[in-house]
C-alpha positions in Angstrom: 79.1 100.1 78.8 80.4 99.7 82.4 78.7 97.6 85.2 78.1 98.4 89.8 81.7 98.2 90.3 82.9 94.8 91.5 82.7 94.4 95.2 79.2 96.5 95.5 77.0 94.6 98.3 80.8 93.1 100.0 80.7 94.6 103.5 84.2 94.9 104.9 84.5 95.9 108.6 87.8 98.3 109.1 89.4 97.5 112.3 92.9 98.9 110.7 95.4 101.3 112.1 98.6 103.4 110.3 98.9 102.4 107.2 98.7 98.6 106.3 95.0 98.2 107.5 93.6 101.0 106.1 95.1 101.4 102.8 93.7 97.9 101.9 90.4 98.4 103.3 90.7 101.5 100.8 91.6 99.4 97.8 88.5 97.9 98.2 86.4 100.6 99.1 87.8 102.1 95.6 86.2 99.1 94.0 83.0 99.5 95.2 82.9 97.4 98.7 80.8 98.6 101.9 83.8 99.5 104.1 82.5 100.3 108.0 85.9 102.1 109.8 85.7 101.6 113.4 87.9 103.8 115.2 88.9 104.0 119.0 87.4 107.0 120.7 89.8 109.9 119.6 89.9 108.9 115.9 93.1 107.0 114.0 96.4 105.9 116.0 97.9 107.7 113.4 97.1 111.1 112.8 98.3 112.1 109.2 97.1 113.6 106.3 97.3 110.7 104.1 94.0 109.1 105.9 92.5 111.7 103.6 93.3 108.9 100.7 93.1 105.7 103.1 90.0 106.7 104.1 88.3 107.4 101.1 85.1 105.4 100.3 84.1 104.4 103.7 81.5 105.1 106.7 82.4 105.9 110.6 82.0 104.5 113.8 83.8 105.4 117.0 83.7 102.3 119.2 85.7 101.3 122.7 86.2 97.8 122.4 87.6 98.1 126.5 83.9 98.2 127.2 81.5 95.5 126.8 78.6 97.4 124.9 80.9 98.5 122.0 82.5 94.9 121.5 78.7 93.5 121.5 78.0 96.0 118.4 81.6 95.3 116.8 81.0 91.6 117.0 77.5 91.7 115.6 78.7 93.6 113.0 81.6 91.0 112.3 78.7 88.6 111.9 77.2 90.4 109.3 80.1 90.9 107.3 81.8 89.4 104.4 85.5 91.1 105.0 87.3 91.8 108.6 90.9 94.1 108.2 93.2 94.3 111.9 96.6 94.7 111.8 97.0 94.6 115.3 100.1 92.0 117.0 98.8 88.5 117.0 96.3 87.8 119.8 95.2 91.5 120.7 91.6 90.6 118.4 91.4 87.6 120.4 91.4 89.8 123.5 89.1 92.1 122.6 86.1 89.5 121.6 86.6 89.9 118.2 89.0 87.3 117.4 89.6 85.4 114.0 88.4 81.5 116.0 85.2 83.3 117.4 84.1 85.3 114.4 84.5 82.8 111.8 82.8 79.7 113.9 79.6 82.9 114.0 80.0 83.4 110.4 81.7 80.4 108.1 81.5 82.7 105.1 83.6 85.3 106.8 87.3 86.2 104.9 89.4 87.5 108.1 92.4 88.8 107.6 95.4 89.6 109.4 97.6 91.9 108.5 100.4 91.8 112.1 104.2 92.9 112.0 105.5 89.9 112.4 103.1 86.3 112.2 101.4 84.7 115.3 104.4 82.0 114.9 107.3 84.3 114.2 109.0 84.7 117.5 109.0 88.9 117.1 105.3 87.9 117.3 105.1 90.5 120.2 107.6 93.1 119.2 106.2 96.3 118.0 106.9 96.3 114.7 107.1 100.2 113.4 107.5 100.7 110.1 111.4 101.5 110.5 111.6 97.9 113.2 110.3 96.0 109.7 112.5 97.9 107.3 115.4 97.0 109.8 114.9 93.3 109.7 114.3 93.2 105.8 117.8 94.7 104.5 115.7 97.9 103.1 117.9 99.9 105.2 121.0 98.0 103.8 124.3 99.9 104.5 126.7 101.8 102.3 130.6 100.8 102.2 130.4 104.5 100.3 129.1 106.3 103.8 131.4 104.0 106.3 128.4 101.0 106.8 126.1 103.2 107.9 122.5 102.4 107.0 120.4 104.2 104.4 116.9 104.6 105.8 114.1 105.3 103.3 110.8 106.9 104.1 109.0 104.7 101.3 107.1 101.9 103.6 107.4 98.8 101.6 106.2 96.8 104.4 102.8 98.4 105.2 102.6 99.2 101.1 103.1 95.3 100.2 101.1 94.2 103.1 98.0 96.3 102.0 98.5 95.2 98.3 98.4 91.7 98.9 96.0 91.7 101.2 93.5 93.1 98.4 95.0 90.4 96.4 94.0 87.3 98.7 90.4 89.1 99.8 89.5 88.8 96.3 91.1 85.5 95.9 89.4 84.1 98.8 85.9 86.0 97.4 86.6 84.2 94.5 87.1 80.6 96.2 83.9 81.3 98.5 82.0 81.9 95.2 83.0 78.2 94.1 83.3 76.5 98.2 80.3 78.2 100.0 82.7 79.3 103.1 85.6 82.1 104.5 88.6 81.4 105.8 91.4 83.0 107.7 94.0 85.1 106.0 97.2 86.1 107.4 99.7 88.3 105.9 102.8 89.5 107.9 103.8 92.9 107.0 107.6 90.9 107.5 106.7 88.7 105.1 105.0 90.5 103.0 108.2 92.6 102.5 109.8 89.4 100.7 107.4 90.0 97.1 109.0 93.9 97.1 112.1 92.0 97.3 111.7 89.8 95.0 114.8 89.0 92.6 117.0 91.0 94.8 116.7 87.7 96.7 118.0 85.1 94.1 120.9 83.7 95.2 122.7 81.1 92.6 124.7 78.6 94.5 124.3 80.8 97.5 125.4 84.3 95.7 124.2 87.0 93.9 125.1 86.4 90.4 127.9 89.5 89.3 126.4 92.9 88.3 127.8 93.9 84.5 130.8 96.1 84.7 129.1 98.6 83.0 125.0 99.6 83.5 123.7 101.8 80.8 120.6 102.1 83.0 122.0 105.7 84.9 121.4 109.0 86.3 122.7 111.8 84.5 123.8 115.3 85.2 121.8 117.4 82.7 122.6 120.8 81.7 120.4 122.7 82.9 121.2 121.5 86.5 118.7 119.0 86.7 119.0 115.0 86.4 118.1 112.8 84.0 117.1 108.3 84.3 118.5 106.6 81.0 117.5 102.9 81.0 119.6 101.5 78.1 117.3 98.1 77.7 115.4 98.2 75.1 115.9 97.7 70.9 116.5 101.3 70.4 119.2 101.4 72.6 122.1 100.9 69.9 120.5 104.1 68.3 120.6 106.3 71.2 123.7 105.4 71.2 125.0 106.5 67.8 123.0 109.6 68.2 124.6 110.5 71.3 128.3 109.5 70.1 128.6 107.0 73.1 128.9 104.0 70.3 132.3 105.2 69.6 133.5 105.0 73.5 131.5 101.8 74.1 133.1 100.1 71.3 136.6 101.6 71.8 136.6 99.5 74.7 137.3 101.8 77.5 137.3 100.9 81.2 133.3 101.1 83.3 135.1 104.1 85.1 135.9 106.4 81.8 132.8 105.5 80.0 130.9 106.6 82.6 132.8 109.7 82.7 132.2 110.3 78.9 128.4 109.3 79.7 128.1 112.4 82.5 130.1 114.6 79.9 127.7 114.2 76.8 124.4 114.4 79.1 125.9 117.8 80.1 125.5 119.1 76.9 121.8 119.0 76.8 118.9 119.9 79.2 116.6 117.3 80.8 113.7 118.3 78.7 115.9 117.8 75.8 116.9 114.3 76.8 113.2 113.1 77.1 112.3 114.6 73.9 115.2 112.5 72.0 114.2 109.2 74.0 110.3 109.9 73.0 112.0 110.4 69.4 113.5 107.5 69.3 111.6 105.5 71.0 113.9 104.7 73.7 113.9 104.6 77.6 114.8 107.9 79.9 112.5 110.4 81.7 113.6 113.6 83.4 113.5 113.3 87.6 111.1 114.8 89.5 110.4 114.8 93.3 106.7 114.3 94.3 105.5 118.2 94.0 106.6 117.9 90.7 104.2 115.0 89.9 101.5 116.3 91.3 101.3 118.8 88.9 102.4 116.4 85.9 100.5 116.6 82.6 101.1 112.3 82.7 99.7 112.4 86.3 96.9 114.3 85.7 95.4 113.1 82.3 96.1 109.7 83.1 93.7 110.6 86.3 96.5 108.5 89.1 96.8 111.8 90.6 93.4 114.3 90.8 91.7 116.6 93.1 89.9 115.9 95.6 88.1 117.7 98.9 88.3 116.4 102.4 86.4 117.6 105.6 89.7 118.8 107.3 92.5 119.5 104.3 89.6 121.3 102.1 90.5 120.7 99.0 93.8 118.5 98.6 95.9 116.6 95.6 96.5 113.1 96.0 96.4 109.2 94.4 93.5 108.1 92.3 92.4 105.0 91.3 95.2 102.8 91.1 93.8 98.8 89.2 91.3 100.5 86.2 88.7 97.4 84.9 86.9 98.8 81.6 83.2 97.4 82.7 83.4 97.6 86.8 85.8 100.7 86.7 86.5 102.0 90.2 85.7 105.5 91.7 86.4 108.1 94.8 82.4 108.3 95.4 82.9 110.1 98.7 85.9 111.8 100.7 86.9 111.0 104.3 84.0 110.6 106.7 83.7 112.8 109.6 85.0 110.8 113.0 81.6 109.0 113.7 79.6 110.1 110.9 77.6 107.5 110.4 77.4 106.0 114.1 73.5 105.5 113.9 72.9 104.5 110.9 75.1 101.9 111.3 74.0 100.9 114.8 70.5 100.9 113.2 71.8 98.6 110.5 73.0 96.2 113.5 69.3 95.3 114.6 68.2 94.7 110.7 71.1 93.1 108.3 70.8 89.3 108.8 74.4 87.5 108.8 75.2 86.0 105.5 73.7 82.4 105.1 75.2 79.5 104.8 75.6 78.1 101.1 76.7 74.8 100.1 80.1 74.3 97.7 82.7 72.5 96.7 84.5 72.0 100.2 87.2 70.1 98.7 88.5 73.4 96.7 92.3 73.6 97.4 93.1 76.5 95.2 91.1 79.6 94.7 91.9 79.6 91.2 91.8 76.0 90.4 91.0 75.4 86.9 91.9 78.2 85.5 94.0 78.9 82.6 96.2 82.4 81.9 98.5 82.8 78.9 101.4 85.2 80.1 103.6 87.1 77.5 105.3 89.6 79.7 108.4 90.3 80.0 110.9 91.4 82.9 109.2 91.5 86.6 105.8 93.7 86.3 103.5 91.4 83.9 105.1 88.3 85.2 104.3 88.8 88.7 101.0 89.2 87.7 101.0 86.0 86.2 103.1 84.3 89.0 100.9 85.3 91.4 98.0 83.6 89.6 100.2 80.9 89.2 100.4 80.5 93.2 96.8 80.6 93.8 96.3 77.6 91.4 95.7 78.6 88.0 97.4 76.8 85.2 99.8 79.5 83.6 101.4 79.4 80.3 104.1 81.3 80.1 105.0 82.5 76.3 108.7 84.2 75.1 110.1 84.8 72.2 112.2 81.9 70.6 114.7 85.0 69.1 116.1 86.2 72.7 119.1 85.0 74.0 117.2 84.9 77.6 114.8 85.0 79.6 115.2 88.3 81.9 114.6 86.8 85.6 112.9 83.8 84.6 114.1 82.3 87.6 112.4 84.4 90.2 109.1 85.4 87.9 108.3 82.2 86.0 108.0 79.7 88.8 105.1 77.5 89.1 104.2 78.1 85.4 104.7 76.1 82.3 106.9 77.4 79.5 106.7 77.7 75.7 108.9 79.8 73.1 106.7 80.7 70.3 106.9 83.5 67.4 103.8 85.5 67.2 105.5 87.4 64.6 105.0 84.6 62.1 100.8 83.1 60.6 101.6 79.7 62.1 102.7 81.1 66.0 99.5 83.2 65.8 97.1 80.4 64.5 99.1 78.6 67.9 98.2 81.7 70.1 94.4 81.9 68.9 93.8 78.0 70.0 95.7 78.3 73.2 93.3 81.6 73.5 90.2 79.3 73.0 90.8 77.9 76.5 92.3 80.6 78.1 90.2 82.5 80.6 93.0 85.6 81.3 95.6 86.9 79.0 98.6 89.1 80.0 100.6 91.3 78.1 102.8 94.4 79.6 103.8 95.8 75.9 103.7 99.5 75.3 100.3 100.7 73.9 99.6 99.7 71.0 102.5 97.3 69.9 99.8 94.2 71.1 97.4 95.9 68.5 100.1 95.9 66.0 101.3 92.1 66.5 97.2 91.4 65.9 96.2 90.9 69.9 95.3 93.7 71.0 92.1 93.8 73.2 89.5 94.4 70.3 91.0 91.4 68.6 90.6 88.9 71.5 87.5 90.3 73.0 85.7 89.6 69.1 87.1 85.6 69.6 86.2 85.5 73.2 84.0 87.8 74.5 84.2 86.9 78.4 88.2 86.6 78.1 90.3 89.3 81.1 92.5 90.5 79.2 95.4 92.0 81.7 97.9 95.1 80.3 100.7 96.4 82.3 103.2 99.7 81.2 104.7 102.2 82.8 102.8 105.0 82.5 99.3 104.4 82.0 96.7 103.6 79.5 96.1 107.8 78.7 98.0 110.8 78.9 101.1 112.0 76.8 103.8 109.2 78.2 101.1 106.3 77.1 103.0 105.4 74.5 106.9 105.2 75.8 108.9 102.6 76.9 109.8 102.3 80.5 110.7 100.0 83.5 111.1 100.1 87.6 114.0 103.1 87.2 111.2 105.4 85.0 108.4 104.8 87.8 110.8 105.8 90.5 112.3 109.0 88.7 109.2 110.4 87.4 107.1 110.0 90.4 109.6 111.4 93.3 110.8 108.2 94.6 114.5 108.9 92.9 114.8 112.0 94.0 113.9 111.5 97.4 116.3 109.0 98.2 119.4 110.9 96.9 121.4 113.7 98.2 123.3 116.0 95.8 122.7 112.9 93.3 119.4 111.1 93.3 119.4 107.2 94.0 117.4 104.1 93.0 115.3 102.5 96.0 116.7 99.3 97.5 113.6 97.0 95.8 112.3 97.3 92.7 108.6 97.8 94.1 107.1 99.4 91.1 107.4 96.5 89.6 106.0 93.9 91.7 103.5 96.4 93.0 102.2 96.6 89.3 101.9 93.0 89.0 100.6 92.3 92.3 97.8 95.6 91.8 96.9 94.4 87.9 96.3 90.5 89.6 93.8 92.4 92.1 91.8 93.8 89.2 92.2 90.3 87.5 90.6 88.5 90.3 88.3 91.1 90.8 87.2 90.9 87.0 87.1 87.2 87.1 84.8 87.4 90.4 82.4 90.0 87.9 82.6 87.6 85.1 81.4 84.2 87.1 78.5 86.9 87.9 77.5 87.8 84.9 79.5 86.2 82.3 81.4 89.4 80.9 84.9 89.7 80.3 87.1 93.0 80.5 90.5 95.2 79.8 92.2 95.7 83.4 95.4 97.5 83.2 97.8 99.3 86.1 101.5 100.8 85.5 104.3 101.3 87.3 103.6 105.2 87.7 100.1 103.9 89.6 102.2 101.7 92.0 104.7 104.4 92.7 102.2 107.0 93.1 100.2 104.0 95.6 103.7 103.3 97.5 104.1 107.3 98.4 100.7 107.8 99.3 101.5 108.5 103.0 103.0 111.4 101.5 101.3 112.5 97.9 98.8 114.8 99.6 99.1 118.8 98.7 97.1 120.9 100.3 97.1 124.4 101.8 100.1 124.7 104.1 102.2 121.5 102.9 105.8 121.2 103.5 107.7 118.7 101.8 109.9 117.9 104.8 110.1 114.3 105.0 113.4 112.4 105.9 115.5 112.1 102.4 118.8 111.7 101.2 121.5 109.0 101.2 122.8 110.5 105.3 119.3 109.6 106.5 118.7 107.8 109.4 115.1 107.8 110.3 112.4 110.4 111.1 113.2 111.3 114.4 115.2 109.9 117.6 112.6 107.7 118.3 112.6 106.5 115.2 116.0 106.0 113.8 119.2 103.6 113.5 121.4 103.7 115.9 125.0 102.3 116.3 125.6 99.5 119.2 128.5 98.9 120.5 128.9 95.8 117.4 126.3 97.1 115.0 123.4 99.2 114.4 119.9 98.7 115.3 116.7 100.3 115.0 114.5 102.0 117.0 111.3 102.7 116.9 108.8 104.0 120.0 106.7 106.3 121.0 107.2 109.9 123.3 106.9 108.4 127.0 108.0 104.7 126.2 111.7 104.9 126.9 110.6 105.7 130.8 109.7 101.6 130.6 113.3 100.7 129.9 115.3 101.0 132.7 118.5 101.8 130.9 117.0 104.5 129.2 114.7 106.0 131.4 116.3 108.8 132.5 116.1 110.1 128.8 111.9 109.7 129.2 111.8 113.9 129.7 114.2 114.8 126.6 112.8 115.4 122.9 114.5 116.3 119.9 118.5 117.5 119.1 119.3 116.8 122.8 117.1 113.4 122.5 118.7 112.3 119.8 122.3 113.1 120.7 121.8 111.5 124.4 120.8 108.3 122.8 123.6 108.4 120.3 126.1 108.3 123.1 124.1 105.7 125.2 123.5 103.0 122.6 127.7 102.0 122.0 127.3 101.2 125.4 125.8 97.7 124.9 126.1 95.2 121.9 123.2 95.3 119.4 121.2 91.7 120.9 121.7 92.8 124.7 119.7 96.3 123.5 116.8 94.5 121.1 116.4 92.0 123.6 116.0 94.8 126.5 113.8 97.3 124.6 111.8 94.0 123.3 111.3 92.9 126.9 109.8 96.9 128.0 107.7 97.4 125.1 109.7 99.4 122.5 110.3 98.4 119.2 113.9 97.1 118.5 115.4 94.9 115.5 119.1 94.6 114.1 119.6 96.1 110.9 120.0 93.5 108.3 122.6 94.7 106.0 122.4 92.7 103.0 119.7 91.1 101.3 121.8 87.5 100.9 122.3 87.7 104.6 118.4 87.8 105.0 117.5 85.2 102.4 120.2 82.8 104.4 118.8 83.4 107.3 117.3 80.2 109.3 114.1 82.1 111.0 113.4 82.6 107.1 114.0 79.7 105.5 112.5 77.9 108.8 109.3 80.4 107.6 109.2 79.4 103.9 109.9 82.9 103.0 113.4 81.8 101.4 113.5 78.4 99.1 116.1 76.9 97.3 115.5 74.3 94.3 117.6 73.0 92.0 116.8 74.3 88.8 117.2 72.3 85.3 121.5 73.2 84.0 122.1 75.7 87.1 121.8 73.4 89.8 120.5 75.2 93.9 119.0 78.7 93.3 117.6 80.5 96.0 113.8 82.6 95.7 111.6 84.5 97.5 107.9 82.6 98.3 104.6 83.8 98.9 103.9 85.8 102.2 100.1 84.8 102.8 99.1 82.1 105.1 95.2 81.3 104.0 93.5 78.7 106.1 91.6 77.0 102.9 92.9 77.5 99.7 96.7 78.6 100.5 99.0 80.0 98.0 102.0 77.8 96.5 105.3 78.6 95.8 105.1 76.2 92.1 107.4 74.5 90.6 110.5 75.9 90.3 111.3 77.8 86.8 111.1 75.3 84.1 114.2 75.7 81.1 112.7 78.4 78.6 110.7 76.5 76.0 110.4 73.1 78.1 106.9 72.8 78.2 106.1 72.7 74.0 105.1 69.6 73.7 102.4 69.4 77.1 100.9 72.6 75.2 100.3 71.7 71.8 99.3 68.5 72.7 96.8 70.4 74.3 95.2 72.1 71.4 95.6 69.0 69.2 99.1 69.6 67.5 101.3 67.7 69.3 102.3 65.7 66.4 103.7 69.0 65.1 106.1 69.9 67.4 109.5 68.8 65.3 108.3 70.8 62.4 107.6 73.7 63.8 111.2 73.7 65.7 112.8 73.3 61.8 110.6 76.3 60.9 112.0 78.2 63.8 108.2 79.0 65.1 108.7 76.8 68.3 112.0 76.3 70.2 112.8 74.1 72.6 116.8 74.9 73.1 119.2 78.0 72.3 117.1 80.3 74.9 118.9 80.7 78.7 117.0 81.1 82.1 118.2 84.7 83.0 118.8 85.4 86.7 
């Protein structure tokens, strides 16, 4: 039985442009929400094929806000509305009559949000902040000692990506809070900041540094023999087996140096085809997938069947392949109802709709709500990043998470980064006791998480079924990295499987494909399964229901390349790729200064502003690109940015390394870098929330608690606190003997 999907009767006005606007307008279009798209005369900023996917789900209006009649229909249909989208530069709404002070003093119950570059209170508040200007001052173009410092550049936007994902993530927050508080409020997300979640624990720093790599990672890329390349992630149980059925035991435990056994690694994986690899990792259970690029996955059995990639028709690519529904909820599922509107489709019937829909009214609440989720409870039992940062995220709005490991691991994998701000308890679910434990923590639980492969949560006795007949309105959260259908549903996985199987892997490498610089699959996955959470607990304080939501990491890849998973008569695959890339075109590339590199990012006819570089204004292309190349050693890196700042062009150092950006004082001055001392390893350095939200704002937490810390609070919770020193001595509960991993 499935209910109107979620948002039907929320009316979300679309003032977005590229990417960041759009796509999470779309996210909620895709759940069911009344999106009204109001373009400049001319259509999108941003002409591409991928608005065929952003665009999705929503009506049309062509509006000039220059002129005073088309801001006078804009702002009365702000007033109307539940939802406002601009990612414009801080203060351009403002100037156009449509700003966040006005609109929400016409309509209190209004959610506004703000998706700029860089924040009203960042001092790059004005810069233009390209896709490539953000990636440059977020170390996701990080350099290469291996190519002489240059930078990488990758075509994958994390910034607009993240910024459109969390965005859907606070809207349905803050939908939530107005449920319980009667009023809106004003939510701002910095595409900058937003970039800080992808990073994620690529940003702890322990005493300052990055804790050591191992000297040898069994997580590869191999050379296959049929030419092709294969991702091995040695990091699950049946590891030790792949490796006696491959005969690398023998040269692991021989103790040879990182250098040979990698050697012996690339030999052996020569000796089979790609195919032939994944069929022994399905066999035995363990992680590796073949590599694909994107073309490839749009014709992928997994893709298809699990429905994250289908078919579609739009009114100028005909019909085209591209992303489906990314969150899935079991009773308010989502759906592509209708394809890209037509430039102005619906310009009367929504102009008639201005004289007739009354602005929302006013309705009293709990005005003292400081959280959106205050007062409610998740149990977590995810591991790694993925499921946690679901959890976290909950964590930060305010609900009361109980995080639940094993008390048989030696540690916690990034505990540090993805377990703040909950409580911790090590509990066996493998033994009659820890489950009787589980099923009274479940009786007050209002979400449960688990990111186990299908079917091992069945297996261990908690699978959905199970719950749902003990608590029929519990949200029930599932996370892996494939999806809940298809032929992959039931292998093992993590970030390195969602970027090889999707096209990211391939992409970014040259004669070898490479790993991206974040693990974004990851955190998108946790940050898209807490949308559908939020979304099902908005449904539930409707009509009392629970549900199953689930997302995987192949969903978030697939979400994070959607500006380029369209196929469709006439495609070329001709993106910017490989390890020697520097950006899509000369004016949008890294260049070297005369003490650095920089990128640049503007449009044909801006240089003619800058008058060091305006007589390049005429030149395009090779001769373009070359001409700047010799011009830019000519100054140091600041004198240019501030220079092509000052006449309108987009500019920003590249930030090499990601501790050099976490140390940084505009970030730690912007609470996007935090360092706590954690309980037996003393300062450690995080990440923090990217959302500024005028009522209920999002918390960094406390910082990680020590794995297991937290027993007693819990059980004396459901009544067994007493208990707590006999069930350490029957090894069900643990307190000690399980580290915080970094």
């Amino acid at each position: 039985m499935s209910d109107a999907c979620v948002l039907h009767g929320v009316r979300v006005i679309d003032f977005g442009q590229y990417m960041a606007g759009p796509m999470a307008a779309m996210l909620l279009a895709d759940q069911g929400a009344d999106v009204i798209r109001i373009d400049p005369p001319g259509g999108p900023r941003w002409n591409t094929p991928a608005n065929a996917t952003w665009n999705r789900n929503k009506r049309s209006i062509v509006l000039d806000l220059k002129q005073e009649a088309d801001r006078d229909i804009a702002r009365k249909l702000v007033a109307t509305a539940d939802v406002v989208i601009e990612n414009f530069r801080p203060g351009v709404m403002a100037r156009l009559g449509v700003g966040v002070a006005e609109m929400t003093a016409q309509n209190p119950r209004l959610i506004y949000c703000s998706l700029p570059g860089f924040g009203a209170d960042d001092p790059r508040s004005q810069v233009r902040a390209w896709e490539g200007v953000l990636g440059a001052a977020t170390a996701t173009y990080r350099s290469k000692p291996v190519y002489g410092g240059r930078p990488v550049y990758t075509v994958i936007p994390y910034s607009s990506a993240f910024g459109a994902f969390l965005c859907a993530v606070s809207v349905g927050m803050a939908l939530n809070a107005r449920e319980r508080s009667g009023v809106g409020q004003h939510v701002e997300i910095p595409l900058y900041d937003a970039t800080f979640t992808a990073i994620g624990e690529r940003g702890v720093l322990v005493n300052g540094k990055r804790e050591p790599e191992a000297s040898f990672n069994w997580n590869r890329i191999l050379p296959c023999k049929d030419g092709r390349w294969f991702q091995y992630n040695g990091s699950n149980k049946r590891f030790v087996t792949f490796l006696e059925k491959t005969g690398m035991k023998q040269w692991r435990d021989a103790g040879v140096s990182p250098k040979e056994l990698g050697q012996r690694f690339d030999e052996i994986a020569r000796t089979r085809t790609a195919s032939e690899w994944e069929a022994l990792c399905a066999e035995i259970g363990t992680e590796g997938v073949t590599i694909h690029t994107s073309a490839e996955w749009l014709v992928h059995k997994q893709a298809l069947e699990s429905a994250i990639i289908a078919d579609f028709t739009d009114p100028e690519l005909g019909k085209f392949r591209g992303p489906g529904i990314n969150v899935r909820l079991s009773r308010t599922p989502g759906a592509v109802r209708a394809p890209r509107p037509v430039l102005n489709a619906h310009h009367d019937e929504i102009i008639n709709e201005v004289s007739t829909r009354k602005p929302p009214a006013a309705q009293p609440g709990d005005t003292a709500l400081r959280a959106a989720l205050q007062g409610l409870r998740v149990l977590d039992l995810c591991i790694v990043l993925a499921g946690p940062t679901c959890g976290r995220t909950l964590a930060e709005f305010g609900a009361d998470v109980i995080k639940i490991d094993s008390p048989h691991v030696k540690k916690v994998l990034r505990h540090n980064d993805i377990n703040r701000a909950k409580r911790s308890i090590l509990l066996d679910l493998k033994t009659p006791e820890g489950l009787e434990i589980f099923w009274r923590l479940i009786a007050n639980a209002d979400v449960l998480l688990q990111n186990f492969r299908t079917g091992i949560a069945e297996k261990l006795g908690i699978g959905y079924d199970a719950v749902r007949a003990r608590r029929p309105d519990i949200i029930y959260g599932s996370m892996n990295t494939y999806g809940q259908q298809g032929p992959f549903r039931d292998r093992p996985g993590h970030e390195g499987l969602g970027q090889a199987v999707t096209g990211m892997t391939a992409r970014l490498g040259s004669e070898k494909p490479a790993a991206g610089p974040f693990p974004g699959n990851d955190y998108g996955t946790g940050l898209m399964a807490c949308y559908g959470v939020v979304l099902a607990l908005l449904n539930r304080r409707r009509t009392g229901q629970g549900q199953f939501v689930d997302s995987s990491l192949a969903y978030s890849a697939t979400m994070l390349q959607s500006a380029l998973m369209q196929d469709y008569p006439g495609k070329k695959w001709d993106e910017p790729h490989g390890q020697e890339a520097l950006g899509s075109g000369p004016l949008h590339r890294a260049y070297q200064a005369g003490d650095g590199w920089l990128f640049l990012g503007a449009r044909q006819g801006d240089l003619k502003r800058c008058p060091e570089l305006a007589d390049l204004a005429t030149m395009a292309g090779a001769d373009l690109e070359r001409a700047l190349e010799t011009r830019m050693p000519q100054r140091g890196v600041a004198d240019w940015v501030q220079r092509l700042t000052a006449s309108g062009i987009g500019a920003h150092r590249i930030v090499a390394t990601v501790p050099e950006l976490m140390q940084d004082d505009l970030v730690k001055a912007r609470g996007l870098s935090v360092t706590r001392d954690h309980t037996e390893y003393g300062p450690i350095t995080t990440t923090a929330p990217g959302i500024r939200m005028s009522r209920t704002p999002p918390l960094v937490g406390r910082p990680a608690p020590k794995p297991g810390s937290d027993a007693a609070s819990v059980l004396t919770e459901i009544g067994m606190g007493a208990e707590l020193d006999r069930l350490i001595r029957a090894h069900i509960i643990a307190v000690d003997g399980v580290a915080a991993g970094h």
